[in-house]
C-alpha positions in Angstrom: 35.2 142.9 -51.6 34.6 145.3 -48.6 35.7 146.3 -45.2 33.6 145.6 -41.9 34.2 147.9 -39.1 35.4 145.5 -35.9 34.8 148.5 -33.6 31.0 149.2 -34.5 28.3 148.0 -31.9 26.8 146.8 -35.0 26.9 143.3 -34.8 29.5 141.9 -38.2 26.7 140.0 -40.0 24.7 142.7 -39.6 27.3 144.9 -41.5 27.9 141.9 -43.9 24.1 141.8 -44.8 23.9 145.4 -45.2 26.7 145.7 -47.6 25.4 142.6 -49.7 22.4 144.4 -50.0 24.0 147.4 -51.6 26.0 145.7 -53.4 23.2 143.7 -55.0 20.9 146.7 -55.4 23.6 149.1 -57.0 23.4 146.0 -59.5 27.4 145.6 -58.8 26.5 141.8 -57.9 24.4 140.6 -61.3 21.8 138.3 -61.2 22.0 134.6 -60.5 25.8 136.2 -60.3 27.8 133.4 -57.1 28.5 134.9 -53.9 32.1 133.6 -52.4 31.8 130.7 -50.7 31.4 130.7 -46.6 34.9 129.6 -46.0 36.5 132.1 -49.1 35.1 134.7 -47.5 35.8 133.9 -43.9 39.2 133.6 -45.0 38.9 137.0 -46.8 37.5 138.9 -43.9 39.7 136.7 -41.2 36.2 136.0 -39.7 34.7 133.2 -38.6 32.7 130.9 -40.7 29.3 131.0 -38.9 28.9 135.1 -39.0 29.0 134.3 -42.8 26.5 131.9 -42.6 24.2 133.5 -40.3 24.5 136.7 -42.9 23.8 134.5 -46.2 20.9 132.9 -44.0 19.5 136.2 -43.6 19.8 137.2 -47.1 18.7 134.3 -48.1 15.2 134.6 -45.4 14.5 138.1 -47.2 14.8 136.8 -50.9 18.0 138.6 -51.9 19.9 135.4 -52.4 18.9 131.5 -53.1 21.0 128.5 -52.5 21.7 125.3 -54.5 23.1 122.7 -52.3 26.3 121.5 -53.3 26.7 124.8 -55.4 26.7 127.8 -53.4 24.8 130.8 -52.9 23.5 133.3 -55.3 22.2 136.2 -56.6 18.2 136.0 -56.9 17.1 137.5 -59.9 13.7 139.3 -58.8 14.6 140.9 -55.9 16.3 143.8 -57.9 13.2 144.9 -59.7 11.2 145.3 -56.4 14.4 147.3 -55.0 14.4 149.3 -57.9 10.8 150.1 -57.1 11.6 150.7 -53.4 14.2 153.0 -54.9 12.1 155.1 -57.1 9.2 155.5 -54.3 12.2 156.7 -52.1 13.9 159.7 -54.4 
């Protein structure tokens, strides 16, 4: 899915929020699309399972993702148009 650099003073949930987020702006995550779960991608990223947590908790906090218990995590629909707005004010 994408590589986290081990060596950055960024903390890793930072970097995995960061990339979720341009991931789901550059519309390569789609809509209500499901994220992997907390352990697949712990496994995936040989992490442990709380960093991915505390990253979905944040996306989750800033209205890029929603979560349906028993389900999983996923993409949140309306977050993309306001991006997209963000984007156009920016360029």
């Amino acid at each position: 899915m994408f590589e986290l650099d081990f060596r950055s003073r960024k903390p890793i949930y930072e970097q995995l929020v960061d990339r979720l987020k341009q991931l789901i702006i550059k519309d390569l995550l789609k809509d209500d699309e499901k994220l992997p779960s907390v352990r697949e991608l712990a496994n995936q990223l040989e992490i442990n399972p709380n960093t991915i947590q505390k990253a979905y908790r944040e996306l989750e906090s800033q209205g890029y993702i929603y979560s349906v218990k028993g389900k999983g995590s996923f993409v949140h629909p309306s977050k993309k148009l306001e991006n997209e707005e963000e984007l156009k004010k920016v360029k």
